[in-house]
LOKELUM-672545 format. One record per residue (C-alpha): residue in one letter; y, z, x; residue number from 1. Coordinates in steps of 0.5 Angstrom, whole numbers. Each point is the difference from the previous one (the first is absolute). Example, Ala and Ser with C-alpha at 12.3 -4.5 7.8 and 13.67 -1.06 7.14 Angstrom:
tormar:a c2:-9 c3:16 c1:25 bake:1 .
tormar:s c2:7 c3:-2 c1:2 bake:2 .
This chain:
tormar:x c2:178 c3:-73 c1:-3 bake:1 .
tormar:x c2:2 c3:5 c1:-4 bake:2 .
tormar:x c2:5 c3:2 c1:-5 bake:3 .
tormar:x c2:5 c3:5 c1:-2 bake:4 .
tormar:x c2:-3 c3:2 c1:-6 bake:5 .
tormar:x c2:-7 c3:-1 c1:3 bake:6 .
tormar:x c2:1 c3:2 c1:8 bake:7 .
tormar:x c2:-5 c3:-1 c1:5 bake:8 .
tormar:x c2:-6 c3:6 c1:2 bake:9 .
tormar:x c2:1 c3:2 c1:7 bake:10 .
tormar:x c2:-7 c3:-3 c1:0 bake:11 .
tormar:x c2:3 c3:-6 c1:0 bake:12 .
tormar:x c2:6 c3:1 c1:4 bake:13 .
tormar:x c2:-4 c3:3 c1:5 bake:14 .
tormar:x c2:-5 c3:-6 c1:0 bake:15 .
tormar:x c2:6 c3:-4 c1:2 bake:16 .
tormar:x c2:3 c3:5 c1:5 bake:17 .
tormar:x c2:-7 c3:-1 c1:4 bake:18 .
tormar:x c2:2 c3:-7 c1:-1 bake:19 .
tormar:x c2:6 c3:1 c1:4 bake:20 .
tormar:x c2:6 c3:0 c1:-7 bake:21 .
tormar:x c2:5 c3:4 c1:2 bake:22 .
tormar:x c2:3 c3:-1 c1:-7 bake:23 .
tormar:x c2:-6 c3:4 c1:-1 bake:24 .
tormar:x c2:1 c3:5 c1:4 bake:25 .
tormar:x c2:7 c3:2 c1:-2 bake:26 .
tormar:x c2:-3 c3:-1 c1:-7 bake:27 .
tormar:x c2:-5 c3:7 c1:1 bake:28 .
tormar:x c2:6 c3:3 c1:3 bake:29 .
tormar:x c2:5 c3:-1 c1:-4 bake:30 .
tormar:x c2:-5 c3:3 c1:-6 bake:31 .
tormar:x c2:-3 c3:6 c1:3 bake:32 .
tormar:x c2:6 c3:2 c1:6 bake:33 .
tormar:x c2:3 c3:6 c1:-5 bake:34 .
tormar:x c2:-5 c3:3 c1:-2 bake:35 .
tormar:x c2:-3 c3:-1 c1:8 bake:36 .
tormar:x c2:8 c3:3 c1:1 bake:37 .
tormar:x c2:-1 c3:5 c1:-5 bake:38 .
tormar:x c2:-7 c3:3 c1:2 bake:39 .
tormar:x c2:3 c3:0 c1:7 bake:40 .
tormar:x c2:6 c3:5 c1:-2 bake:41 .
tormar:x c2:-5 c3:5 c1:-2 bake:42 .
tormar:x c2:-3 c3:-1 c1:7 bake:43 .
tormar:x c2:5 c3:1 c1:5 bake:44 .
tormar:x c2:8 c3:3 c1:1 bake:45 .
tormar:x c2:5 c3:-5 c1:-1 bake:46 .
tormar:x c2:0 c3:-6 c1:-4 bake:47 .
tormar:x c2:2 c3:-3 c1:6 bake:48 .
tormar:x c2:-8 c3:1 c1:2 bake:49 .
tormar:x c2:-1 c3:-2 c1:-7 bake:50 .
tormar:x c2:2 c3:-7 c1:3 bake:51 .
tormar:x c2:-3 c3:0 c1:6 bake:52 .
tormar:x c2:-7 c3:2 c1:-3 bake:53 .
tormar:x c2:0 c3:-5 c1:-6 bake:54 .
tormar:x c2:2 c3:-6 c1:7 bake:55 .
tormar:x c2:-6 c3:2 c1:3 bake:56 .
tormar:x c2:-5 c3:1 c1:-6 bake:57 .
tormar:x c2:2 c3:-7 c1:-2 bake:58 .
tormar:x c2:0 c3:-2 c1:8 bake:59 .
tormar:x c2:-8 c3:3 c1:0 bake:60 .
tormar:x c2:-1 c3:-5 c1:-6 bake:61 .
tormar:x c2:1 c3:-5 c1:4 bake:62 .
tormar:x c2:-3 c3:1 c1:5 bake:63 .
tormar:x c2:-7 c3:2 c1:-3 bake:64 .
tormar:x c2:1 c3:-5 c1:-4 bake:65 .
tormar:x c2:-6 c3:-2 c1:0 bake:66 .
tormar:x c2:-3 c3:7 c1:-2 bake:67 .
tormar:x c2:5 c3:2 c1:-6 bake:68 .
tormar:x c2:-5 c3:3 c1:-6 bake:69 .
tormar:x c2:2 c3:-2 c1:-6 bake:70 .
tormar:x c2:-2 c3:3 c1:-7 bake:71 .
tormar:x c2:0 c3:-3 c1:-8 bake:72 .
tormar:x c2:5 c3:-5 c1:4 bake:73 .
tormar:x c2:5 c3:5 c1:3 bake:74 .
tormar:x c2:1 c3:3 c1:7 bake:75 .
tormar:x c2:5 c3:5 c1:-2 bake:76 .
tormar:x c2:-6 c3:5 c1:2 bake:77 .
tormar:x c2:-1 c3:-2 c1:6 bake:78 .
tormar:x c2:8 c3:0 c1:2 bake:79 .
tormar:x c2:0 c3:7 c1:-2 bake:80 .
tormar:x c2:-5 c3:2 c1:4 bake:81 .
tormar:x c2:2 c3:-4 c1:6 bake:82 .
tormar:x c2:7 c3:4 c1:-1 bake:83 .
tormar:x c2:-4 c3:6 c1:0 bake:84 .
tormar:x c2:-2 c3:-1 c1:7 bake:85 .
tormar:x c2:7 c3:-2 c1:3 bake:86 .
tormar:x c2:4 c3:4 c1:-3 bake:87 .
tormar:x c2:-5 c3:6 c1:4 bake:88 .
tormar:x c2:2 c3:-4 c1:6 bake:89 .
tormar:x c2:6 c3:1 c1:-1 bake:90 .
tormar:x c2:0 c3:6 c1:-1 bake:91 .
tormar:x c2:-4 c3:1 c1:6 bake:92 .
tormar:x c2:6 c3:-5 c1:4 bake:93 .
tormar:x c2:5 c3:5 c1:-3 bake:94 .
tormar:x c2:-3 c3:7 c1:2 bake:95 .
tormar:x c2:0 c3:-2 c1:7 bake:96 .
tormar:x c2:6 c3:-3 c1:0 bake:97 .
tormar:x c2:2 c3:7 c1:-2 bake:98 .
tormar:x c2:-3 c3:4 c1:6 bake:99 .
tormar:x c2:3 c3:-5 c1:4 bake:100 .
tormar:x c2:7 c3:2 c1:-1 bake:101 .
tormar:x c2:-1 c3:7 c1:-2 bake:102 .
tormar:x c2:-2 c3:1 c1:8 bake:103 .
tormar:x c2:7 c3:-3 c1:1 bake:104 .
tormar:x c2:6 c3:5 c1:2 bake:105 .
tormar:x c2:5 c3:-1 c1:-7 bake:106 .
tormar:x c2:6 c3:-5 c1:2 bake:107 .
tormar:x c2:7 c3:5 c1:-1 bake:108 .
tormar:x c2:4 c3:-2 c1:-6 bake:109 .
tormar:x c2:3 c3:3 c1:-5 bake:110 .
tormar:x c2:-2 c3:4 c1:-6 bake:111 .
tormar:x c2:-1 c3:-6 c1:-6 bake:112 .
tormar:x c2:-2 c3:2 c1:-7 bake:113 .
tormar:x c2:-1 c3:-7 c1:-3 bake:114 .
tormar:x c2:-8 c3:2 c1:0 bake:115 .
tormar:x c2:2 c3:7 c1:-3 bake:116 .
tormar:x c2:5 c3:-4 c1:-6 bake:117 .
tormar:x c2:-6 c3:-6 c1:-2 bake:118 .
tormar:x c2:-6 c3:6 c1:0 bake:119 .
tormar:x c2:4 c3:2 c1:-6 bake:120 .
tormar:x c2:0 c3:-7 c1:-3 bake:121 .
tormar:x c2:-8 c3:1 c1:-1 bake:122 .
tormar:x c2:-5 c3:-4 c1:-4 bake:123 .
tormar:x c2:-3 c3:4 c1:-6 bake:124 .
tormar:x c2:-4 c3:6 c1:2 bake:125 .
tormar:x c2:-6 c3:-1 c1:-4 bake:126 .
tormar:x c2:-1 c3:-8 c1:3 bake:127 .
tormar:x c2:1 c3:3 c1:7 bake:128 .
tormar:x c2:-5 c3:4 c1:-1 bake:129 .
tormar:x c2:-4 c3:-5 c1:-2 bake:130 .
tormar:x c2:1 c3:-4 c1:5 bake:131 .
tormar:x c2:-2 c3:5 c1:4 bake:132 .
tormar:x c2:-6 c3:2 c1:-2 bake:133 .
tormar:x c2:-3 c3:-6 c1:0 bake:134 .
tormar:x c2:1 c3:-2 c1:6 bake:135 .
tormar:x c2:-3 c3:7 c1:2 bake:136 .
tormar:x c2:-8 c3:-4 c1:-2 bake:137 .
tormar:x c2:-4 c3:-1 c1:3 bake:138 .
tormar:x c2:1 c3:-9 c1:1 bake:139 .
tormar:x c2:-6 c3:-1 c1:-5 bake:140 .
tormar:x c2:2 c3:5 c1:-5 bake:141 .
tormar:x c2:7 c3:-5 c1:1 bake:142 .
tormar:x c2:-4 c3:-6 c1:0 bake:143 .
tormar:x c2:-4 c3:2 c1:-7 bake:144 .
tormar:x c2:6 c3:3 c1:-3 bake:145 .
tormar:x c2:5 c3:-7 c1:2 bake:146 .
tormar:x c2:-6 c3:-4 c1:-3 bake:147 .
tormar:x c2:-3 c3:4 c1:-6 bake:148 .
tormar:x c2:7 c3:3 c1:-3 bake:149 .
tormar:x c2:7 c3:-4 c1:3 bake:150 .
tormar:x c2:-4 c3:-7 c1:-1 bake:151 .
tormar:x c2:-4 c3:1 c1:-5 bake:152 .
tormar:x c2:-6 c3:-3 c1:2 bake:153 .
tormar:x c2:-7 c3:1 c1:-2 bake:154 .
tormar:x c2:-5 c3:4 c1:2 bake:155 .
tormar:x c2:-5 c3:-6 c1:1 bake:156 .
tormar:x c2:7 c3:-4 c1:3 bake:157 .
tormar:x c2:0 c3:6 c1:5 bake:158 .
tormar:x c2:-7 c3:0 c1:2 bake:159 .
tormar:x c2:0 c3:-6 c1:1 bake:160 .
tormar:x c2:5 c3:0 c1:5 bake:161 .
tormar:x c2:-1 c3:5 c1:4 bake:162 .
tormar:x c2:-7 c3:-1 c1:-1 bake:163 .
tormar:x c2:-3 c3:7 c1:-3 bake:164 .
tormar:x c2:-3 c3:1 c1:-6 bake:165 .
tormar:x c2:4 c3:1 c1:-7 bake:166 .
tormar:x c2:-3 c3:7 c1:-1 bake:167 .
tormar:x c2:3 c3:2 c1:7 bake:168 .
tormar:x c2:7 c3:-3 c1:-1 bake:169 .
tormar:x c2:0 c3:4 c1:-7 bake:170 .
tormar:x c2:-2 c3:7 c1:4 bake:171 .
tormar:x c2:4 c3:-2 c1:7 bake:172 .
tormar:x c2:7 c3:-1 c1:-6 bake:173 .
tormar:x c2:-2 c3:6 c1:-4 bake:174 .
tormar:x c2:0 c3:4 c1:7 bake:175 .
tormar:x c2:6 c3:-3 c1:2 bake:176 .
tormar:x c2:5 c3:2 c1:-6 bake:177 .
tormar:x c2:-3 c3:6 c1:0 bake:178 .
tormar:x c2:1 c3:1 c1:7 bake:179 .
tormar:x c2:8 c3:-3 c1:-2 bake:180 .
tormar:x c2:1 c3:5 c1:-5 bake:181 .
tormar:x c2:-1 c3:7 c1:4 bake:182 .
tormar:x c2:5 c3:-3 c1:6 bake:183 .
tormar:x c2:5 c3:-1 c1:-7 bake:184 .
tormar:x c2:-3 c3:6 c1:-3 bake:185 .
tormar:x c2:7 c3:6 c1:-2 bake:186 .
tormar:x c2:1 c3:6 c1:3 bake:187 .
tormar:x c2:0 c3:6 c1:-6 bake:188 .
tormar:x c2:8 c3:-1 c1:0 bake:189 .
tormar:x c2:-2 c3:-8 c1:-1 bake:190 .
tormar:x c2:3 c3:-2 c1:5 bake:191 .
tormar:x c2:-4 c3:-5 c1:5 bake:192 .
tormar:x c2:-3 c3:3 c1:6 bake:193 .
tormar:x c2:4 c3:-1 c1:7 bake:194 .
tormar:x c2:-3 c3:-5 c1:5 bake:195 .
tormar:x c2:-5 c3:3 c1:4 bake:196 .
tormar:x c2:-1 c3:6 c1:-4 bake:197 .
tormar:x c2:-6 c3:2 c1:-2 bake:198 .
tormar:x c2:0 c3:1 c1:-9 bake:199 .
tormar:x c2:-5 c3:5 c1:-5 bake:200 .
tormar:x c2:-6 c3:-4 c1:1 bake:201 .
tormar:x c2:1 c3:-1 c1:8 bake:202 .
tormar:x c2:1 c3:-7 c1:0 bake:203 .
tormar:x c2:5 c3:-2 c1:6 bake:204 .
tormar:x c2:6 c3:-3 c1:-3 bake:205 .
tormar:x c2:3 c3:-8 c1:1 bake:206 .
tormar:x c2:3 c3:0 c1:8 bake:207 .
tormar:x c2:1 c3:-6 c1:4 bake:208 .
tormar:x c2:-5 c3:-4 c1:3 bake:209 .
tormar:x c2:-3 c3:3 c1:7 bake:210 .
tormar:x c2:-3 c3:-5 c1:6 bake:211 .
tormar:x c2:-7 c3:3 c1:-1 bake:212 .
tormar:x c2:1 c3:-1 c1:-8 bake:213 .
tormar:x c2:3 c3:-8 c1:2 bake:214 .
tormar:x c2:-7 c3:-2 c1:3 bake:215 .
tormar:x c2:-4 c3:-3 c1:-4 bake:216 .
């Protein structure tokens, strides 16, 4: 067992979660859950989402338990990538959700501006654009900016763990920042492009996820 100045690896823990441990179990949760939580609000609409996929990412850890990969004893990739995936279902979920009730005639009621007050108390302007943007990439410019630069993971560490060549993943993380920062270039006024719009160099600005851009 180990201790606090020397915790387990997730290796070992792992090791003893296909055991059958619980405590094990609930030891990798505890350790990874927020940046799971994290990675997940930069995916989806509402923190409540956020929640939502980190129950599931760590719901599909158990079940493929058996199949988890783990590198230079960490599993941290691996969940980011699994969050990746669910939180583009969810995504989808939500898309269809919001056509169904779109085809429904709106109820009667009274005018209500509680959505009009707390749109004016808004995050800070440059991170939502941020946060925009990246969730406008592509899954595998997502995948490599989530590994290579929020997690600080090596090349070799990431091309192990997807299974590419080292040299591809310095090449697919240089098209992706690139690709990151014409979404989040100024305008002339130095002002961040409307979502949608399209800036000088041509390149489409953030917006919200469409189902086609959800299919992996």
């Amino acid at each position: 067992m180990g201790t606090p100045d020397q915790p387990d690896t997730d290796s070992v823990l792992w090791a003893r979660v296909l055991c059958g441990e619980p405590s094990s179990f609930a030891a990798v949760y505890v350790r990874h859950r927020d940046k799971v939580f994290t990675h997940a609000g930069r995916l989806v609409r509402t923190s409540h989402d956020a929640e939502d996929v980190t129950a599931m990412v760590f719901l599909e850890a158990w079940r493929c338990r058996t199949r988890v990969r783990i590198v230079n004893d960490s599993m941290i990739g691996w969940l980011l990538i699994t969050t990746n995936n669910v939180a583009r279902n969810k995504v989808r979920s939500a898309l269809r959700y919001d056509r169904l009730i779109r085809k429904l005639p709106p109820p009667e009621m009274e005018q209500d501006h509680s959505e009009s007050v707390a749109e004016t108390v808004d995050q800070d302007r440059q991170a939502l654009a941020l946060r925009k943007a990246y969730r406008s990439l592509k899954r595998a410019d997502q995948e490599i900016i989530a590994l290579c630069v929020l997690e600080e993971l090596t090349s070799t560490e990431v091309s192990e763990l997807l299974r590419i060549p080292p040299g591809t993943v310095k090449s697919r993380l240089s098209r992706a920042k690139a690709k990151l920062g014409q979404l989040m270039a100024p305008t002339p006024a130095g002002q961040i492009n409307p979502v949608g719009s399209t800036g000088p160099t041509g390149v489409t600005r953030a917006r919200p996820l469409t189902a086609e851009e959800g299919t992996p």
